[in-house]
C-alpha positions in Angstrom: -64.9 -131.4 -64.6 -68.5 -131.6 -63.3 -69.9 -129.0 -61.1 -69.3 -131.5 -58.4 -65.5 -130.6 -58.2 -66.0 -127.1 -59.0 -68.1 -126.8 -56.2 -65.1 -128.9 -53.9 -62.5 -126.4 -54.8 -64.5 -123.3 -54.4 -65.2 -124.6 -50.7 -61.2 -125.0 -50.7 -60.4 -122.0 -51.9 -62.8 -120.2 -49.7 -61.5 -122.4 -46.6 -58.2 -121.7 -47.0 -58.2 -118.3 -47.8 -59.5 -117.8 -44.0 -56.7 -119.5 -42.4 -53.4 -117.0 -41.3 -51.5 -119.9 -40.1 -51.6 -124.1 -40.2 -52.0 -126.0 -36.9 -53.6 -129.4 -35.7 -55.9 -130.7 -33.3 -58.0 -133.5 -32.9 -61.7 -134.2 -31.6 -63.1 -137.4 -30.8 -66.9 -137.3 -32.4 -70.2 -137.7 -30.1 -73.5 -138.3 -30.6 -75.4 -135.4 -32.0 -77.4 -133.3 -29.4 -74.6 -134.1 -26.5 -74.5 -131.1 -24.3 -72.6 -130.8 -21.0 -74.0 -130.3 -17.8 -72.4 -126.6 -18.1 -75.3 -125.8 -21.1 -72.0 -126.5 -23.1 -72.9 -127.0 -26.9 -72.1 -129.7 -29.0 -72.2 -130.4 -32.7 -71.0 -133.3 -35.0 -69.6 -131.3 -37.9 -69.0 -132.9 -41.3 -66.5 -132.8 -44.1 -63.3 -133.0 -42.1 -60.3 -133.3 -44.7 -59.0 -136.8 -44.5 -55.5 -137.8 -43.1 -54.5 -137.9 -47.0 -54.8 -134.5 -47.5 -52.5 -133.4 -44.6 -52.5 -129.7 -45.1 -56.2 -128.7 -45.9 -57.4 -131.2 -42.6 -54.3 -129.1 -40.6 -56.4 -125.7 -41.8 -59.8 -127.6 -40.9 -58.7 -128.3 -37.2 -57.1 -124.9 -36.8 -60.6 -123.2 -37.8 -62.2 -125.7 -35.0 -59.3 -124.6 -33.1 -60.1 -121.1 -33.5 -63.6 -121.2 -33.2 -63.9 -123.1 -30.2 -61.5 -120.5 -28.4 -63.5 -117.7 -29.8 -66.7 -120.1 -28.5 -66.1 -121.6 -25.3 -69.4 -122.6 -25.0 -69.8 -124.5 -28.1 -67.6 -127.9 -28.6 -67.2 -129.2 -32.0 -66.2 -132.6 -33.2 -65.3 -132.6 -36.8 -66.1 -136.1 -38.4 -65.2 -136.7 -41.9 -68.3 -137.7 -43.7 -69.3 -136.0 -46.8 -72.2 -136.0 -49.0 -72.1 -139.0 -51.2 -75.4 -139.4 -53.3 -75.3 -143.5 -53.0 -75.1 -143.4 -49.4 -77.1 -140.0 -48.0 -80.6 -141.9 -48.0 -78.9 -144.7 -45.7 -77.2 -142.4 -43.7 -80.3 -140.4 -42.9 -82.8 -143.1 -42.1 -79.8 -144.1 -39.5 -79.6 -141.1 -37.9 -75.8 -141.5 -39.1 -74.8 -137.8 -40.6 -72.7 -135.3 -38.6 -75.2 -131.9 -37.6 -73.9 -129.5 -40.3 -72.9 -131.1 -43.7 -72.2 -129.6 -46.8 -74.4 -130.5 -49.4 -75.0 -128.8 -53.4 -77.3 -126.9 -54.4 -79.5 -129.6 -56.3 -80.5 -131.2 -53.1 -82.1 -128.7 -50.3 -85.5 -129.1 -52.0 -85.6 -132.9 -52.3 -84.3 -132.8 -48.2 -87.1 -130.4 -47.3 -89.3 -132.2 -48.9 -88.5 -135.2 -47.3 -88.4 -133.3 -44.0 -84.4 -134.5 -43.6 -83.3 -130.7 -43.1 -83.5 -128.5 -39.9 -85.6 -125.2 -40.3 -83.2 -122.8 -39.8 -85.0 -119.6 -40.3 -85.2 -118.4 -36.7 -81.4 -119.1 -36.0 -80.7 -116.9 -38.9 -82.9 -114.2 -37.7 -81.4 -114.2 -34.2 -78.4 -114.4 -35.4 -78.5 -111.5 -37.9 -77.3 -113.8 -40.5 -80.5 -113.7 -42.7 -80.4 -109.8 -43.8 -76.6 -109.9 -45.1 -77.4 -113.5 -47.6 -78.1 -112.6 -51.1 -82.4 -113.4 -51.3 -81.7 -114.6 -55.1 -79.6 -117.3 -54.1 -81.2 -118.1 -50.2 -84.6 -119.2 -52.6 -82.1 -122.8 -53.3 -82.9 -123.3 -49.8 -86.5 -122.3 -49.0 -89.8 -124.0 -48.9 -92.8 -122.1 -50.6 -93.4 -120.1 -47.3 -89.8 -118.5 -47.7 -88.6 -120.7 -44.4 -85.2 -121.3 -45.0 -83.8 -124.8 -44.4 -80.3 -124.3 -46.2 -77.6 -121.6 -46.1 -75.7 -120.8 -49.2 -71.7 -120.7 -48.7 -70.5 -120.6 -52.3 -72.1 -120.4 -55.7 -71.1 -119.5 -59.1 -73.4 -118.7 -62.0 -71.9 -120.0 -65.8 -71.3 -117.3 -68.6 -68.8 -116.9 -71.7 -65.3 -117.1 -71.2 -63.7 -115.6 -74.3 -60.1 -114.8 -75.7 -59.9 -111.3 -75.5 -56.5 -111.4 -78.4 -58.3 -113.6 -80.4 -61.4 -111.1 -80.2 -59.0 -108.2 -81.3 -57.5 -110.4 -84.0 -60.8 -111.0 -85.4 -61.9 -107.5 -85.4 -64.3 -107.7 -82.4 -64.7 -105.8 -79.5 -63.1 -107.5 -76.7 -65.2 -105.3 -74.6 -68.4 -106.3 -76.0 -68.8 -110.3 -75.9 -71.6 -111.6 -77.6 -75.1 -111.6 -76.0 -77.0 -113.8 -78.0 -76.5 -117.2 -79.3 -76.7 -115.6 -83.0 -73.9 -113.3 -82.0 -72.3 -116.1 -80.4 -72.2 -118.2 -84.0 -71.2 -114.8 -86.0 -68.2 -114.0 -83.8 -67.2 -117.8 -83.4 -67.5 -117.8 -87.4 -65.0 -114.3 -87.4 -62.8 -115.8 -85.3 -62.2 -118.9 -86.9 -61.7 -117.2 -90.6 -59.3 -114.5 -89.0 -57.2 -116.8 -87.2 -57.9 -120.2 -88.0 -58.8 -121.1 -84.9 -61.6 -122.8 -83.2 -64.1 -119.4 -82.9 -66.1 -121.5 -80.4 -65.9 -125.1 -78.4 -68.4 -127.2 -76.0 -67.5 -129.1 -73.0 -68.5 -132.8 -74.4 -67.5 -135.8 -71.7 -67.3 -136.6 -68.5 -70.6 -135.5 -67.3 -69.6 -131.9 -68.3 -71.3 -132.2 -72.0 -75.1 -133.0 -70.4 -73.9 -130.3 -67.7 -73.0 -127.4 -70.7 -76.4 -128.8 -72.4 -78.5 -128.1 -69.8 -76.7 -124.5 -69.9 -77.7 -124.2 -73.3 -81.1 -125.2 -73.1 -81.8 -122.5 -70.5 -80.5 -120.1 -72.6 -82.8 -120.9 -75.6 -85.7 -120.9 -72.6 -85.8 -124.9 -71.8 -85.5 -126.8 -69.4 -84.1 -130.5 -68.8 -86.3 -131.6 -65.9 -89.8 -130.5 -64.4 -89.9 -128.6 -60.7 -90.2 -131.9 -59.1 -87.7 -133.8 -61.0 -90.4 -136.9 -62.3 -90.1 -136.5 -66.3 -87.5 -135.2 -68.7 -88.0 -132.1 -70.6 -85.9 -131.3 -72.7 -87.5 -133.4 -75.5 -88.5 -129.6 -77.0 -88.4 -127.1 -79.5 -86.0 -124.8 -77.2 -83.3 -127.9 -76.5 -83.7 -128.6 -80.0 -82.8 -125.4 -81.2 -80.1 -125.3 -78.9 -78.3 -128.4 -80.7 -79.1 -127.2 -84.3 -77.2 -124.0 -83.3 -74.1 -126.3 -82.5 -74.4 -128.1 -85.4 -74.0 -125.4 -87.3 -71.2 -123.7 -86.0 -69.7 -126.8 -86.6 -70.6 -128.0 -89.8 -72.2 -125.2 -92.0 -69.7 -122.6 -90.7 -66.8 -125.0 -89.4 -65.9 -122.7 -86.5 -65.5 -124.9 -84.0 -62.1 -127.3 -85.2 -62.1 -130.5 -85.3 -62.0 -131.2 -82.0 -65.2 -132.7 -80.4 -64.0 -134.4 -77.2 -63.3 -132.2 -74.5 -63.4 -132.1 -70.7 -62.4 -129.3 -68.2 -59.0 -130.1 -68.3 -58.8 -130.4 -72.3 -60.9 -127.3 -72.8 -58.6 -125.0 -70.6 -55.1 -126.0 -72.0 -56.5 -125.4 -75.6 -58.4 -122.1 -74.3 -55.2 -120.8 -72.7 -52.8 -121.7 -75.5 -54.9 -120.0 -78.1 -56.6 -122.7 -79.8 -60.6 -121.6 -78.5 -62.1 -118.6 -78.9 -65.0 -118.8 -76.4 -66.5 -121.5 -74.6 -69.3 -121.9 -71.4 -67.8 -121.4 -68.0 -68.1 -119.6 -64.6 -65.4 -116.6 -63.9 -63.8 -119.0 -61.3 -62.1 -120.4 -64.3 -59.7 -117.6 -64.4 -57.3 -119.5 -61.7 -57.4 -122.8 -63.8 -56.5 -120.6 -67.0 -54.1 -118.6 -66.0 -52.2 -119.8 -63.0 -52.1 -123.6 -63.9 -52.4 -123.1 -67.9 -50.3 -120.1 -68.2 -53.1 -117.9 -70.2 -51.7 -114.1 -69.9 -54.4 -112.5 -67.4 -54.5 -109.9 -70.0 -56.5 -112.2 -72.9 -59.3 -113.5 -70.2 -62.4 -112.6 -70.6 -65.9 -113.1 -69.1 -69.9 -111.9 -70.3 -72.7 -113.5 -69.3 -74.7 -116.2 -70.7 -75.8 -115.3 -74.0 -79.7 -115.6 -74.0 -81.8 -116.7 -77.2 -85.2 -115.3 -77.7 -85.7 -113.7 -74.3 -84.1 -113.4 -71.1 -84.1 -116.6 -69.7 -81.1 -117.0 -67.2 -78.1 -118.8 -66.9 -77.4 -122.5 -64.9 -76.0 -121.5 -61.3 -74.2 -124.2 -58.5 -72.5 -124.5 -55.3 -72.9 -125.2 -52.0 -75.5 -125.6 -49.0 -75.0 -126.1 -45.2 -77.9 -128.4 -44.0 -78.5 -128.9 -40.6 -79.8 -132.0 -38.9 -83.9 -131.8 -38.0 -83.1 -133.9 -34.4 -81.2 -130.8 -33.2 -82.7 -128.2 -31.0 -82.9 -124.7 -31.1 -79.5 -124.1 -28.9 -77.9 -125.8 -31.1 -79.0 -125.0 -34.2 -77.8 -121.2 -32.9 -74.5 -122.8 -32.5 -74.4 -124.2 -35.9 -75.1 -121.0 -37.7 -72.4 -119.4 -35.9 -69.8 -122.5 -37.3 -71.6 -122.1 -40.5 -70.9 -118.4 -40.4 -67.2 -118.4 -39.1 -66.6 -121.4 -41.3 -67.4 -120.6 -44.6 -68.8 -116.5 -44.2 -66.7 -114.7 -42.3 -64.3 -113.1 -45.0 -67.7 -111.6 -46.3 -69.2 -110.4 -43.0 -65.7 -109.4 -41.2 -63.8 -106.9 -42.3 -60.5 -108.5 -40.3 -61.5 -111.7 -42.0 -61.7 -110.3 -45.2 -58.2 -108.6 -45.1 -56.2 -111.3 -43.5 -58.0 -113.9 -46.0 -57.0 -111.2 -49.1 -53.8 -110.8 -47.8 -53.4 -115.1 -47.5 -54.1 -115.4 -51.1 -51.6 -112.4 -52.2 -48.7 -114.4 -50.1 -49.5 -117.3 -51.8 -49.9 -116.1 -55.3 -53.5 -116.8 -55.5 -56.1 -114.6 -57.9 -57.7 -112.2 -55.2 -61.0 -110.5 -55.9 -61.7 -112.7 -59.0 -65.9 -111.5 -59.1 -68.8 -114.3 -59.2 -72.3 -114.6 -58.1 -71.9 -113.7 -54.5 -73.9 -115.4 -51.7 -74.4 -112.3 -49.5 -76.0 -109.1 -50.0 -75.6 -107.0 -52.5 -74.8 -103.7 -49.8 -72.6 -106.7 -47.8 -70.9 -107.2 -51.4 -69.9 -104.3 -51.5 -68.3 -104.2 -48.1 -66.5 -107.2 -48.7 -65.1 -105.9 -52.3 -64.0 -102.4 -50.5 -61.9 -104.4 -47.9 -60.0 -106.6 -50.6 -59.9 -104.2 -53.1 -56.2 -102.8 -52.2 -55.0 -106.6 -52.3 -57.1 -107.6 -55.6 -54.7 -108.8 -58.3 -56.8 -109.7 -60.8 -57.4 -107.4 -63.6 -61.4 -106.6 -63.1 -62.1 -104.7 -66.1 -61.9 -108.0 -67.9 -64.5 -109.2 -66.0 -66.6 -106.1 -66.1 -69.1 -107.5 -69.1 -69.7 -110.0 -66.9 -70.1 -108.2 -63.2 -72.3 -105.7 -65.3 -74.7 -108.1 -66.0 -74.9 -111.5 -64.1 -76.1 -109.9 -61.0 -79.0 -109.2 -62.3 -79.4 -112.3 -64.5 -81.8 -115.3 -63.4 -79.7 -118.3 -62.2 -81.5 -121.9 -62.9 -80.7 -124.5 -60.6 -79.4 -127.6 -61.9 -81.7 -130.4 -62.5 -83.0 -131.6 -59.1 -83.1 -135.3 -59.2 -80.3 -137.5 -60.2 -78.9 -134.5 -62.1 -75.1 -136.2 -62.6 -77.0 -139.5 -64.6 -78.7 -137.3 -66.5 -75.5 -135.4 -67.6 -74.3 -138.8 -68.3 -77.3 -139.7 -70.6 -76.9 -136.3 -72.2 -73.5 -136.7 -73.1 -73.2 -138.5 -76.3 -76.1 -136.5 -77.6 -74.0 -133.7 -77.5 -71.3 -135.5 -78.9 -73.2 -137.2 -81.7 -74.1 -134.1 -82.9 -70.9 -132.5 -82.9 -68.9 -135.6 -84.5 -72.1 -136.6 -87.3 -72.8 -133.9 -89.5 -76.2 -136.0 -90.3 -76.9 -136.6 -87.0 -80.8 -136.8 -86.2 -81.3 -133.7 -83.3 -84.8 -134.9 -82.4 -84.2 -138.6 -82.6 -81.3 -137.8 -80.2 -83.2 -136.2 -78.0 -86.3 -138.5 -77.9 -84.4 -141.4 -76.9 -82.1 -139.5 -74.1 -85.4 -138.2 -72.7 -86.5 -142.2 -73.0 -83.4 -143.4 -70.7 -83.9 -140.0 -68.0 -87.3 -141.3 -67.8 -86.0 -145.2 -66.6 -83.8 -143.1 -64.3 -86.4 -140.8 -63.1 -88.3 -143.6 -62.2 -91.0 -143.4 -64.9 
C-alpha cells in the first residue's frame, strides 16, 4: 500500500469516528465565491464520497448537515472532486476545483509556489485555530516567512513495527526495540536463529519498496530528492549504505527468509501470523494487524525509526486542506471553520472527542491507537485525557514509540512526482534483495538516471 491509501483511510477513520448517527442530504454545487444577498457564505467543498460508497457519502452529508445547522450563515455544497495528480494542473488553470480540497503532504510547497493556494494565516489567527496545530508538522504548509497556506488534518510518521513474542523468543527485550540499523541487523539475525523466522522483511512492490527506501535512506542521513524536487539524490554514500545493510541481512546473515516480494497486504498477513520479526511502518498499522489479520494485540509492537550515524529523522505523510486563492477573506473564515469541524474537532472539543471515542468502541474499532499528532502538544494532551477511559488499545506497547517520535524529525516525502520515483526505486530494492551479486551503485546510478528523465532533467 502506498502512502496514498494510507493517507485515504486515515481521513476515513478520522471522518467517521466524528459521526453519532448516519443521515443523507444533498447540495446542488455553485460557483465558488457565491454569497447570498443575506452576507450568507458559500463554499464548494471537495471530496464528497461517491454514490458507490453509500455509507461514508451518508456520514459526509450528515457532517454538512450538521454543520450547516450549527452555521446558518455558511452554505456548503459538497462536490466530489478529489486530488488526482494527472488532472490537478488542468483543473487549476480552469478555475475548476471545489474551495477546500484535500490534498497530501508532498504538494503544499509546489502549490505555494505556484501561487495556487489561499494564504490562510489570518483566518487561522482569528480563528484561534493556529495556537492548538502542532508547529512541527504546520512547517508542510508554510512559505519561508512562516505564512501558512495549508492545514494539516492527519499525519503519521513511519517507525519499527516488531513481534513482541518473537522478541521474547529470541531473547530480546520486547521493551527495548532496536535503535540503530546495526541493532536492527543483530536482533533480525537473533530472531531468525531462535525461531527460524524471518528476523527482519522490507516492503518491495507496488510503489511501497521506493516508498520504505526513501525511509531508509533518511535514516542513514540521505535524501532521494533536492528541496525543490529538480535532480535525484540518492545516488550517495548514505542510500548506498542503506542497501548494503539489506543485503546483508539477507545474504551474509540470511535473516530475512526467502521471501523478497511483498506489499502491505503480504507484509501484514506474514507479520501477524508470525512469519516477520520487524518491518518499517507507522503505528496506524495496528488496526490492519490485528483487527483484519488477527495478530493478538498483545505481540504488537512499535519504536521509532532506527537512525544510522546521527539523528536524522524518520519519513512522515498525510493530509493538507488547501484553500482556493480566488476566495475572499469571509470565506476563507468560513472554510477554516469546515476545515475545523470536519476533520479537527475530536481534537479541539471535548464532546467531539468523547462521542467520536465512544463511536469507535461501539464499533469495535482500536481507540487511542498513538501517532504523530497534528495539534499541540498541551491540545494532545487534552484530546488523550478525554478518550483515555474509552481507549482499547494496549499503550504500553506503543510506549517505545510515543517516547520518542515526538521528538524525532519527520522528512517529507519527495516533493515532485514522488509516486514515479517509488516506482523507479522499486526493483532496485528488489534486485538487491533477490541477487546476492547484485551491483548497489550501479543500481543506484541508473535509478537516479530514469528520476532525472522524470524530473525533467
Amino acid at each position: 500500500m502506498s502512502r496514498t491509501a494510507i493517507r485515504s483511510i486515515a481521513v476515513v477513520s478520522a471522518s467517521l469516528a466524528l459521526v453519532a448517527g448516519l443521515a443523507a442530504c444533498s447540495s446542488a454545487p455553485s460557483a465558488a465565491g457565491d454569497s447570498g444577498a443575506s452576507g450568507q457564505v458559500t463554499l464548494t467543498v471537495g471530496d464528497r464520497p461517491t454514490s458507490s460508497d453509500p455509507a461514508n457519502r451518508a456520514s459526509f452529508d450528515q457532517r454538512v448537515a450538521d454543520f450547516q445547522k450549527a452555521n446558518p450563515d455558511i452554505k456548503l455544497n459538497p462536490v466530489e472532486t478529489l486530488w488526482d495528480p494527472t488532472t490537478f494542473q488542468a483543473q487549476a488553470a480552469g478555475g475548476q476545483l471545489p474551495d477546500v480540497l484535500n490534498v497530501p503532504f508532498t504538494e503544499p510547497q509546489g502549490m505555494i509556489a505556484r501561487k495556487q493556494v489561499a494564504d490562510l494565516t489570518k483566518a487561522l489567527k482569528d480563528d484561534g485555530l493556529l495556537a492548538e496545530l502542532n508547529p512541527t508538522v504546520l512547517k508542510i504548509g508554510q512559505d519561508q516567512s512562516g505564512n501558512v497556506f495549508a492545514v494539516p488534518t492527519a499525519a503519521y510518521s513511519v517507525g519499527l513495527v516488531y513481534n513482541r513474542d518473537l522478541f521474547t523468543k529470541a531473547g530480546l527485550d520486547p521493551d527495548k526495540p532496536p535503535a540503530t540499523w546495526d541493532e536492527v541487523r543483530a536482533d533480525a539475525k537473533k530472531i531468525a536463529a531462535a525461531t527460524g523466522q524471518a528476523g527482519y522483511a522490507q516492503l518491495t512492490t507496488n510503489n511501497t519498496g521506493g516508498w520504505m527506501f526513501t525511509t531508509q535512506s533518511y535514516a542513514f542521513g540521505g535524501s532521494v530528492e533536492n528541496e525543490d524536487g529538480s535532480k535525484a539524490t540518492f545516488d550517495d554514500a548514505p542510500s548506498r549504505a542503506a542497501l548494503q545493510a539489506l543485503h546483508d541481512m539477507k545474504w551474509v546473515d540470511k535473516s530475512m527468509g526467502k521471501a523478497v516480494l511483498y506489499d502491505i497486504d503480504g507484509i501484514s498477513k506474514a507479520f501477524a501470523a508470525g512469519k516477520v520479526g520487524m518491518y518499517m511502518a507507522a503505528p496506524d498499522s495496528y488496526r490492519t494487524l490485528v483487527q483484519t489479520n488477527g495478530l493478538k494485540a498483545s505481540a504488537f509492537g512499535i519504536g521509532p525509526m532506527p537512525q544510522q550515524g546521527g539523528d536524522h529523522g524518520t519519513l512522515s505523510g498525510g493530509s493538507v486542506q488547501i484553500v482556493s486563492p480566488s476566495t475572499t477573506d469571509a470565506e476563507r473564515a468560513a472554510a477554516i471553520k469546515w476545515i475545523k469541524f470536519n476533520y479537527l474537532n475530536k481534537f479541539v472539543n471535548q464532546d467531539a472527542a468523547v462521542t467520536s471515542a465512544k463511536n469507535g468502541v461501539a464499533a469495535k474499532l482500536p481507540v487511542g491507537v498513538p501517532g504523530l499528532p497534528v495539534v499541540a502538544a498541551d491540545q494532545w494532551e487534552k484530546y488523550n485525557s478525554w478518550i483515555k477511559p474509552y481507549v482499547n488499545v494496549p499503550l504500553e506497547n506503543f510506549a517505545p514509540y510515543t517516547k520518542v517520535a515526538a521528538d524525532q524529525k519527520i522528512i517529507p516525502e519527495p516533493p515532485v512526482k514522488a509516486q514515479e520515483v517509488y516506482a523507479a526505486l522499486d526493483p532496485v530494492v528488489q534486485t538487491v534483495l533477490g541477487n546476492e551479486k547484485a551491483d548497489i551503485p550501479a543500481l543506484l546510478t541508473k535509478a537516479a538516471g530514469t528520476v532525472n528523465a522524470k524530473l525533467g532533467r
